[in-house]
C-alpha positions as CSV (number, residue, x, y, z in Angstrom):
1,X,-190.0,-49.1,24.6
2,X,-191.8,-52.5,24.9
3,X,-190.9,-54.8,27.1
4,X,-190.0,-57.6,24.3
5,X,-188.1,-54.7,22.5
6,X,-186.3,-54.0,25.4
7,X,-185.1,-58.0,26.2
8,X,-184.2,-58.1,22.4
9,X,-181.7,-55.0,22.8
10,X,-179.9,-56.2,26.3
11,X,-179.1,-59.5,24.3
12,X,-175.2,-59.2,23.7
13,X,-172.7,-61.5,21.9
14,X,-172.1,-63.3,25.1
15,X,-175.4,-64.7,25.2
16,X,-175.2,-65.5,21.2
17,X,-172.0,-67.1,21.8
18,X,-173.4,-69.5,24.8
19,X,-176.2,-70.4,22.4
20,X,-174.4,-71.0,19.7
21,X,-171.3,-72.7,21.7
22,X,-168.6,-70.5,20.4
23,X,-166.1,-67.7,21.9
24,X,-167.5,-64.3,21.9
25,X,-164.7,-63.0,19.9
26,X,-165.7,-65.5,16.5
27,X,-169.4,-64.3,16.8
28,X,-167.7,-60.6,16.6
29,X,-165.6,-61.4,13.4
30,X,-169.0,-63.1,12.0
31,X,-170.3,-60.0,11.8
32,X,-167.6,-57.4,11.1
33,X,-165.0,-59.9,9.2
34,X,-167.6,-62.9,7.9
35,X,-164.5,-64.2,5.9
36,X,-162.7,-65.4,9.0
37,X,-165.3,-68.0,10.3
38,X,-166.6,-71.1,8.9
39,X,-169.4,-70.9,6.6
40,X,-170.9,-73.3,8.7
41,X,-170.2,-71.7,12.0
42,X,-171.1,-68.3,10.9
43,X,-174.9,-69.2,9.5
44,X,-175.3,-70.9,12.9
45,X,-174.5,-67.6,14.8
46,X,-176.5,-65.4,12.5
47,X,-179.4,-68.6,13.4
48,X,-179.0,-67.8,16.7
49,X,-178.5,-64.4,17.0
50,X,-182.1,-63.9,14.7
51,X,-183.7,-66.5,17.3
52,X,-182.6,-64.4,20.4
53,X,-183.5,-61.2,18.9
54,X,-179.3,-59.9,18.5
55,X,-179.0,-57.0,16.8
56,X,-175.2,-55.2,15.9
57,X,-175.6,-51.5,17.2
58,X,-176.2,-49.0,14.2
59,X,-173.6,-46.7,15.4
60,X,-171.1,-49.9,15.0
61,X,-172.0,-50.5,11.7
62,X,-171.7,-46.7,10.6
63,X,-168.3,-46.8,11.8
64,X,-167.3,-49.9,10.2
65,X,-168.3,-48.6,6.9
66,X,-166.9,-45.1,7.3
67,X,-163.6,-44.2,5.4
68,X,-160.5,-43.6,7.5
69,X,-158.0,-42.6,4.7
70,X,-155.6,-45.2,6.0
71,X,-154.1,-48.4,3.9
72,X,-151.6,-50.8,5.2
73,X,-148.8,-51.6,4.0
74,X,-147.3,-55.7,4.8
75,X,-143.7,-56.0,3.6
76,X,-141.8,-59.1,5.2
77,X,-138.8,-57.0,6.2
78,X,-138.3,-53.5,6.4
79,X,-134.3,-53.8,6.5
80,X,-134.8,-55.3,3.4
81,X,-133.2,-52.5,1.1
82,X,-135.9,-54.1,-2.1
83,X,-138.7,-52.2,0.0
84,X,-137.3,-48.7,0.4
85,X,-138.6,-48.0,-3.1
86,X,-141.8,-50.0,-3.3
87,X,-142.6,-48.0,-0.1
88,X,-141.6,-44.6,-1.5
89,X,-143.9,-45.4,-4.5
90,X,-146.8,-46.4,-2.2
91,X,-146.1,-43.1,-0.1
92,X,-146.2,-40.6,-3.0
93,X,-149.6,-42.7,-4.7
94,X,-151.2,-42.9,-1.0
95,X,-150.5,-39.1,-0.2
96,X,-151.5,-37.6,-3.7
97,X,-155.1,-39.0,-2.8
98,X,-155.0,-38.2,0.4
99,X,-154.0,-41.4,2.2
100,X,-152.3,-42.2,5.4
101,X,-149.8,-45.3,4.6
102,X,-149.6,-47.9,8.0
103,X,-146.7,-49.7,7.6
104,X,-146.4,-53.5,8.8
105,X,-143.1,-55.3,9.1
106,X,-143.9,-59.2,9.1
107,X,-140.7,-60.2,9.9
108,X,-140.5,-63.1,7.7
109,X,-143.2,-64.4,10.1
110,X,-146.8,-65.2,9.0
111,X,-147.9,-66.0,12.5
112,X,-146.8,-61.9,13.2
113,X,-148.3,-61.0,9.9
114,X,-152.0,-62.6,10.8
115,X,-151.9,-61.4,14.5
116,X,-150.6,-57.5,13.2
117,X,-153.5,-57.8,10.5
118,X,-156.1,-59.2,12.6
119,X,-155.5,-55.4,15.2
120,X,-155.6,-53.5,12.6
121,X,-157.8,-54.0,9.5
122,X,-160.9,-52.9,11.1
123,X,-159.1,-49.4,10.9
124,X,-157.9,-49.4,7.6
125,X,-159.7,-48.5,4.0
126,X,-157.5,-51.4,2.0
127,X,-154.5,-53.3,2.4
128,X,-151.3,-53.9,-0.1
129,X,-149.1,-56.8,0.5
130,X,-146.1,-56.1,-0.6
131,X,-144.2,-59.2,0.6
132,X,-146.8,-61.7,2.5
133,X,-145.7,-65.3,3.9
134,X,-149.6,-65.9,4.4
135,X,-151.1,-68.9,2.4
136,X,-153.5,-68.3,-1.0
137,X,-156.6,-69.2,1.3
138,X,-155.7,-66.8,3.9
139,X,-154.9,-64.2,1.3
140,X,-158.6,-64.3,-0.5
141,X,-160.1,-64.4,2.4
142,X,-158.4,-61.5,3.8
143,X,-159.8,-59.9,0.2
144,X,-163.6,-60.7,1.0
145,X,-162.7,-58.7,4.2
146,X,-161.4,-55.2,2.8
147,X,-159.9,-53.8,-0.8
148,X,-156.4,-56.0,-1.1
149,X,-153.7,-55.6,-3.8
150,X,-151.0,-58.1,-3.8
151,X,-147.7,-57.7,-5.3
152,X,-144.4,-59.8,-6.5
153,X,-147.6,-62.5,-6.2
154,X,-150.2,-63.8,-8.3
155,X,-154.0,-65.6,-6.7
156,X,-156.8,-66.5,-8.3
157,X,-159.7,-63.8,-7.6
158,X,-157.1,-61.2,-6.1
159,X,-155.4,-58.4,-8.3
160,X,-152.2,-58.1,-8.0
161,X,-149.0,-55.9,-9.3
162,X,-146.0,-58.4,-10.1
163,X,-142.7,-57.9,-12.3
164,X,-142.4,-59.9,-15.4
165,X,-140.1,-62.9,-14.0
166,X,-140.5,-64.7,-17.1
167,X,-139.2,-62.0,-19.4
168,X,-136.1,-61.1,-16.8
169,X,-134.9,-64.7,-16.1
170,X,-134.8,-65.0,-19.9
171,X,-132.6,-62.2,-20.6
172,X,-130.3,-63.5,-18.0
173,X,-130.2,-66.8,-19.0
174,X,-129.7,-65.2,-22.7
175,X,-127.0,-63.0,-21.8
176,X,-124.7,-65.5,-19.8
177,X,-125.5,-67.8,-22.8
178,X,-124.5,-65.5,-25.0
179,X,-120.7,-65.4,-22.7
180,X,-119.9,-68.7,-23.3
181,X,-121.6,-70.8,-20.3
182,X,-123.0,-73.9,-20.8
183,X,-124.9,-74.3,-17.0
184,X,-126.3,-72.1,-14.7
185,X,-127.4,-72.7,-10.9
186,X,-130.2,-71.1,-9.5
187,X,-129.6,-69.6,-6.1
188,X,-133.2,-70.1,-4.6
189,X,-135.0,-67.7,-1.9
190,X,-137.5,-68.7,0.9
191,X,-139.7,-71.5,0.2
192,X,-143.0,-69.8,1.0
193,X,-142.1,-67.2,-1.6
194,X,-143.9,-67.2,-4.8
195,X,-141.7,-65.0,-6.8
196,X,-139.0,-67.7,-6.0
197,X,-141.0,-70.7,-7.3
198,X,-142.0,-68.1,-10.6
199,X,-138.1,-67.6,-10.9
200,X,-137.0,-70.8,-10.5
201,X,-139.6,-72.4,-13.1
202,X,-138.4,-69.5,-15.4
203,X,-134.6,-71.0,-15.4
204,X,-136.2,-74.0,-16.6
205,X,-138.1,-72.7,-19.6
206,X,-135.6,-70.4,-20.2
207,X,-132.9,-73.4,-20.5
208,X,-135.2,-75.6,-22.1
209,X,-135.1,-74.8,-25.4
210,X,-131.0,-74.5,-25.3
211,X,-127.8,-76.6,-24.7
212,X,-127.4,-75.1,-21.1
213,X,-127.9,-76.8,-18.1
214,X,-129.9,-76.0,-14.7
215,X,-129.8,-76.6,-11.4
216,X,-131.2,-75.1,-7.8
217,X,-129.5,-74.5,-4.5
218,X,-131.2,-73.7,-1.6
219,X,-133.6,-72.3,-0.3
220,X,-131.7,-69.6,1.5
221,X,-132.7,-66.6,4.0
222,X,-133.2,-63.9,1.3
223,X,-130.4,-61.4,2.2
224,X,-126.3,-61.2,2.5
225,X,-125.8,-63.8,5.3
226,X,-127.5,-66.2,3.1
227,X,-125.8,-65.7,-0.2
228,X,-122.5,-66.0,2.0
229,X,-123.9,-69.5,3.2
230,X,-124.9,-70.5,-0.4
231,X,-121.1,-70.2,-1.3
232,X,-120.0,-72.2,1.5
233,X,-122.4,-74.8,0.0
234,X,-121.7,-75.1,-3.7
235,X,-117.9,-74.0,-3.6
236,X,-116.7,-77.8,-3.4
237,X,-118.8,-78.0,-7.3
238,X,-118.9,-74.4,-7.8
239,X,-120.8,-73.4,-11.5
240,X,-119.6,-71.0,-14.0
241,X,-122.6,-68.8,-13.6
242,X,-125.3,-68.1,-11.0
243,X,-128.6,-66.3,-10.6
244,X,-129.7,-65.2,-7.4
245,X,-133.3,-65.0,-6.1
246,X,-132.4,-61.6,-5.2
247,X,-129.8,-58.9,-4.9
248,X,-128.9,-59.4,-1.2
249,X,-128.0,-63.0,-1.8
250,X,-126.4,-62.1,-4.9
251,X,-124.3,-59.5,-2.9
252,X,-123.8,-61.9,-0.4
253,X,-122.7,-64.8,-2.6
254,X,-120.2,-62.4,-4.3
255,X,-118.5,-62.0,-0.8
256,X,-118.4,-65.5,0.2
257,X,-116.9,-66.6,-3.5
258,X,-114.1,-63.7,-2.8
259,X,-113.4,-65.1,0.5
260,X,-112.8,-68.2,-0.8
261,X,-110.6,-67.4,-3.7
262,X,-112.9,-67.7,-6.5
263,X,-113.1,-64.7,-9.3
264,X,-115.7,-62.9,-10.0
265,X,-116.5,-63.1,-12.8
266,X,-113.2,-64.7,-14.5
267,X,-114.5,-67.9,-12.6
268,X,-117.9,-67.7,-11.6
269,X,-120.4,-64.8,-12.9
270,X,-123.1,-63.7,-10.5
271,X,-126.7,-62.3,-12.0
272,X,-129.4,-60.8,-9.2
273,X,-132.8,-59.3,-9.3
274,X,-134.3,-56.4,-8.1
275,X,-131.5,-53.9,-8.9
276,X,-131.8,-52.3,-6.1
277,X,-129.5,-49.6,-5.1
278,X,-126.3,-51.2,-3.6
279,X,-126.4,-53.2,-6.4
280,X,-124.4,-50.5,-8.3
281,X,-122.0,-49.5,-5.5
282,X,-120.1,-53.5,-4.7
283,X,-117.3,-54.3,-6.7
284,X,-117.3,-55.4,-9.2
285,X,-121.0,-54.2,-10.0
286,X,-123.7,-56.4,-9.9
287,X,-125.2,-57.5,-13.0
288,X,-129.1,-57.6,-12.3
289,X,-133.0,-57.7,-13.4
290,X,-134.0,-54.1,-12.9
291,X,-137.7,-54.5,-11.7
292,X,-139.5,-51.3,-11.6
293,X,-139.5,-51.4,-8.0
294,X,-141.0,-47.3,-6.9
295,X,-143.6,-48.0,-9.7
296,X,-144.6,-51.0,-8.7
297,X,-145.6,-49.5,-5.3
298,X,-147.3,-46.5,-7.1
299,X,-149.3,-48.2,-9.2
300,X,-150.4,-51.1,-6.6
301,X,-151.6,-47.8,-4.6
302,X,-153.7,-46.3,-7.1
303,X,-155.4,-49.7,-8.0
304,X,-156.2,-50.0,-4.5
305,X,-157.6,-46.9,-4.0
306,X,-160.1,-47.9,-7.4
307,X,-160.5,-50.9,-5.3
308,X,-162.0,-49.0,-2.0
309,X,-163.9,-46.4,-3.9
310,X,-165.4,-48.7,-6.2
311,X,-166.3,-51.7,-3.8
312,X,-164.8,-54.2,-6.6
313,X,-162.9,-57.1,-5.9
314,X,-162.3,-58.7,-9.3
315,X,-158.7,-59.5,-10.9
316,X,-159.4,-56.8,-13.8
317,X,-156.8,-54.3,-11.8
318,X,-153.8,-57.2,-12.3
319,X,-150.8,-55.7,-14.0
320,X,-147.5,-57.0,-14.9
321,X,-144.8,-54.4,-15.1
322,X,-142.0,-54.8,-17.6
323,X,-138.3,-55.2,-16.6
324,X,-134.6,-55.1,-18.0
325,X,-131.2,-56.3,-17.4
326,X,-128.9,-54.3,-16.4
327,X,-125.0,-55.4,-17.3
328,X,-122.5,-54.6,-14.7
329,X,-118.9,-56.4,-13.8
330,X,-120.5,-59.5,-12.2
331,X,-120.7,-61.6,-15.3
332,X,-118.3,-61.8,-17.6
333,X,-116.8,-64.7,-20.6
334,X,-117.3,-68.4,-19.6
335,X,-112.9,-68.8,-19.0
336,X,-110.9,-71.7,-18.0
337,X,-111.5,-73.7,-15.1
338,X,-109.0,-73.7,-12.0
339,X,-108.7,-75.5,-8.8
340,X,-110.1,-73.3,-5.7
341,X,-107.9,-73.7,-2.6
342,X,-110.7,-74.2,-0.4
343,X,-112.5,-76.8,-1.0
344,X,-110.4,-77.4,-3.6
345,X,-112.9,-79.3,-5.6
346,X,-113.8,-78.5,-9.2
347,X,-117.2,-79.1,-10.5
348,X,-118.9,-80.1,-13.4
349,X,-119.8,-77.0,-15.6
């Protein structure tokens, strides 16, 4: 080897980071994840490294393009009861193609999410969010990185795999019409969810064109313990009807009513989303928008396995997967108003 070959190949990403007056660890993610850095930042590392003669090790690069028949999966939390089936349906897609499924539980946390992803997308093939608190931005430029699905979430330039909100707020909002109410309230999820702001703009078009009224409450943690806070909160002007962001705060709002002497439904029906399994099993049942939750986990697997053996990373994979309501004893006739002993406060209907 020459001598000037051999001072080009000791150069490391140390000395590229001095020159270029950044951490070691962004001139690594210029190369292996370019998506992460500054446009600006990036072309003056690859400046720099060209100047000093920085070349990434072939073996590095064979690896990095290898397949390791892995995918992650991102849910936002695994006790969550809506993921059992999404992940089921991911499972059977991922193992029919021979596929390894890494499971990641955010935790409701996108600092968590971001840290979990950073460790371990370099080993992965693609990556499904199933339920993500990170931002659009982050999101596509995650997708420049590696093959990503979304679903229950649409972005611009990244397929996704979403439920048709539209279509199962209006049947709700058709069918409580239909038993006599004249208002519902909307029972709203976390903020940084996008299926809650699709939802909730959903009640308003779906009220729009009708004599009923809407109105929002919340946000609330997206499980029992918040729906038995959101009935602490509108009990003192408690609605005739409700629809929950999901199940769990459907559930949980059911208990809270009961606990302080409000009927369900005689004086307050109670509609959720999801359907998942518990949902049949309360009483009285929970009336719900059954989402096709073990497709939709199936079918965001397959597109992203099309994704990684294609190399695309166009929207043409989007689907939106039908829905229905299912009618159980939470919702019942609009009936005559009575005074609740605690609060005992009656509200406007």
């Amino acid at each position: 080897m020459a001598e000037g070959e051999h001072a080009r190949s000791s150069v490391t990403i140390y000395d590229v980071a001095r020159v270029a007056q950044v951490a070691p660890s962004t001139v690594s993610r210029a190369f292996s994840r370019p998506g992460r850095v500054n446009s600006e930042t990036a072309a003056r590392i690859r400046r720099v490294a060209d100047e000093l003669g920085y070349r990434t090790s072939p073996l590095a690069r064979a690896v990095s393009q290898s397949r390791t028949r892995l995918m992650a999966l991102v849910v936002s939390d695994v006790a969550n009861p809506f993921y059992a089936e999404v992940i089921h349906g991911a499972q059977a897609a991922a193992t029919a193609a021979g596929y390894t499924l890494l499971l990641i539980d955010a935790q409701e946390s996108e600092r968590l999410e971001r840290a979990t992803l950073d460790r371990t997308l370099s080993s992965v093939d693609g990556v499904l969010l199933a339920g993500t608190r990170l931002s659009d931005s982050a999101i596509r430029m995650l997708a420049k990185q590696k093959p990503v699905i979304v679903l229950n979430r649409t972005i611009v330039d990244v397929p996704s795999v979403v439920p048709d909100n539209a279509r199962g707020i209006r049947l709700a909002v058709e069918h409580l019409a239909e038993l006599g109410h004249r208002s519902v309230t909307y029972v709203s999820g976390p903020e940084a969810s996008w299926a809650d702001g699709a939802r909730w703009r959903a009640v308003l078009e779906a009220t729009a064109g009708s004599s009923m009224r809407a109105r929002r409450s919340g946000p609330y943690a997206p499980d029992v313990a918040g729906g038995v806070r959101a009935a602490e909160e509108i009990a003192d002007r408690y609605p005739s009807a409700v629809i929950a962001y999901n199940d769990q705060l459907a559930i949980g709002l059911i208990r809270g009513l009961t606990a302080r002497g409000v009927r369900v439904p005689r004086d307050v029906s109670v509609v959720g989303f999801d359907n998942i399994p518990v949902a049949d099993l309360i009483t009285p049942g929970l009336t719900t928008v059954a989402a096709p939750l073990y497709t939709e986990g199936a079918t965001a697997t397959r597109h992203l396995l099309t994704l990684v053996a294609s190399g695309q990373r166009g929207t043409s994979l989007s689907a939106v997967l039908p829905v229905k309501l299912v009618v159980r004893g939470s919702t019942g006739r609009r009936g005559r108003r009575r005074s609740i002993p605690t609060p005992a406060a009656e509200g406007d209907d």
